[in-house]
Residue, then its C-alpha position, 0 to 999 in steps of 0.5 A: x500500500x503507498x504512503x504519499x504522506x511519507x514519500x512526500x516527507x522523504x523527498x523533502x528530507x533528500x532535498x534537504x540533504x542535497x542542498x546541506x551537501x551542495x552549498x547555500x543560496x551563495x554557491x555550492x560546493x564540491x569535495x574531493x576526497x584524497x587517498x588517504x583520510x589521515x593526510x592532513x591537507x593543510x595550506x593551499x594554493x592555485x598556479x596560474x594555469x589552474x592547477x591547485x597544489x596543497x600540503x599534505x602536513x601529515x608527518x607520516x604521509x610527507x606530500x605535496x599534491x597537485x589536481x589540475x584542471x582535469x581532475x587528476x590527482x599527483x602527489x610528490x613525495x618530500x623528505x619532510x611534513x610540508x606546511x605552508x605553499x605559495x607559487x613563485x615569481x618562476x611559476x615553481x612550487x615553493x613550501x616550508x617543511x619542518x627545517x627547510x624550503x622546497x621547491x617543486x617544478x610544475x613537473x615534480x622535480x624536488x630541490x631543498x633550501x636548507x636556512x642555516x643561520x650564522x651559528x650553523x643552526x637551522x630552525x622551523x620555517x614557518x609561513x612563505x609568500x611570494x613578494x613583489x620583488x619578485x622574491x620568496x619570503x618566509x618566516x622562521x623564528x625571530x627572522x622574516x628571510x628574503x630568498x631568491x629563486x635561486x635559494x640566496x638567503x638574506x636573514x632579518x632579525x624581528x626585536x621584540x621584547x619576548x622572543x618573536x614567534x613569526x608566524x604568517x607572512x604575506x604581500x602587501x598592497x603597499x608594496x611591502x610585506x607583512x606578518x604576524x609576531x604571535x609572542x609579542x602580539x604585533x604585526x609587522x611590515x618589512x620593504x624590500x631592502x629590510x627595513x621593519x616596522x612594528x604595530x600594536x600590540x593588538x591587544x587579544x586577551x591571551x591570544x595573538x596574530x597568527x595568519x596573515x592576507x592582503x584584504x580586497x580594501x587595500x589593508x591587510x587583514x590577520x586572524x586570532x584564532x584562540x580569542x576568535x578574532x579577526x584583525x585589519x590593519x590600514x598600511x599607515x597602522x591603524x588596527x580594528x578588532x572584530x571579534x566573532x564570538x565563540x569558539x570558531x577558530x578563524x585560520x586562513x583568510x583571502x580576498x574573494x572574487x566578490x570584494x569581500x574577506x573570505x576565511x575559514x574557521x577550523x573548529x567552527x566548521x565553516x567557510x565564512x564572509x567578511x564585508x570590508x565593514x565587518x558585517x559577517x555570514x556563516x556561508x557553508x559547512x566545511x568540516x576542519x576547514x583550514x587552509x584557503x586559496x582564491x581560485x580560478x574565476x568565481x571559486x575559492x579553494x578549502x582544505x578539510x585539515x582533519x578529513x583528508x579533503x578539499x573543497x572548491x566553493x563556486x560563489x553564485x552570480 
């Protein structure tokens, strides 16, 4: 005997389901699982060909993978667990890993930099971006260090108070990089010839500046993700705090296609939206989301952290 009154409640509940698994009324998404669940894929990137690249920070996986614009999925095997990446001024794959910088050609040959420090030791770079000058920089310590495609290092010293902890690093649209000094509570500038200037503190009850990106306002713009906080900073130095309440832990954020902030919020769940004003909206569920990168067109890139998952979120029109 048929049941229209629970064949109906049935179809509304897979209605439901398929819009849960396929995005909001701002776009959908799309996942893709990886080979193994336990990778971590942590930061990410997309190359000017399309292709999207990603760390895979597990210390017992050790990859860097790329899925071009097919679909097909590579991954590159590397000595150590890779952390953050960014694409450089020579179209090369450039990652920080536990003590060293790799380098991966779009085809998969793998070079090592090793930073050795003037005491001969080497320590835990940290964030890496490509600068205006067409040269890699990265974080490491109590250093921000400009390297040359060509692996010449020139080392800066951050002095702080307390011992700097750098943490993200990234360019500016002033012409000048800029990071975050988690220890100490500041963000920091640095010109192309070395020259550093620090702002703040920024005053997060026990918390501080971890992540750092080039805001679609022309300011730059940082996460607190303990105190669940997000952070602007104007190139002159005025800094504004917008707290978003809870226990959200805001990690990676990039200018979207749309003239607004996009970030992620790793024990929120979430792929979110931030106006240049601060107005914010919970987007779409996005287990472990953590790293993220501006895509090709109207998408966005999101790695799942604890899943061994990424995501490509298509804005609507």
């Amino acid at each position: 005997m048929r049941q229209p009154g629970r064949l109906l409640a049935l179809a509304l509940a897979l209605a439901s389901l398929t819009a849960l698994a396929g995005g909001t009324s701002y776009g959908s998404l799309s996942t893709y699982g990886l080979p193994s669940p336990t990778s971590q894929p942590l930061d990410i990137v997309v190359a000017p060909d399309g292709n999207v690249w990603f760390t895979e920070s597990s210390d017992s996986w050790r990859k860097v993978a790329r899925r071009d614009t097919q679909g097909k999925l590579t991954e590159f095997p590397v000595p150590e667990a890779p952390s953050h990446i960014t694409v450089g001024s020579d179209n090369n794959i450039w990652f920080t890993m536990n003590t060293s910088i790799g380098r991966l050609t779009p085809a998969g040959a793998l070079t090592v930099f090793t930073p050795v420090n003037q005491y001969g030791l080497t320590s835990f770079p940290r964030d890496i971006a490509s600068g205006p000058d067409g040269n890699l920089w990265f974080t490491m310590g109590s250093y921000v260090i400009k390297m040359t495609t060509a692996g010449a290092m020139t080392w800066y010293l951050v002095s702080n108070p307390y011992p700097p902890n750098l943490q993200g690093i990234t360019a500016g649209p002033d012409g000048a990089m800029w990071f975050a000094d988690y220890e100490n509570n500041m963000i920091g500038r640095i010109d192309m010839n070395g020259n550093i200037t620090q702002f703040g503190p920024v005053f997060v009850t026990y918390d501080g500046p971890a992540n750092v990106g080039a805001g679609p306002d022309g300011n730059v713009w940082f996460t607190c993700p303990f105190s669940s906080t997000i952070g602007r900073i104007t190139p002159t130095g005025i800094i504004t705090l917008f707290p978003l309440g809870g226990s959200l832990g805001p990690e990676n954020l990039r200018a979207g296609p749309d003239g607004n902030l996009w970030f992620t919020e790793y024990l929120g769940n979430k792929l979110s939206r931030m106006t240049p004003d601060g107005v914010v909206t919970d987007v779409v569920t996005v287990n472990g989301a953590d790293g993220l990168a501006r895509g090709v067109g109207n998408t966005l890139w999101v790695t799942h952290r604890d899943e061994g998952k990424i995501s490509k979120f298509t804005l609507a029109p």
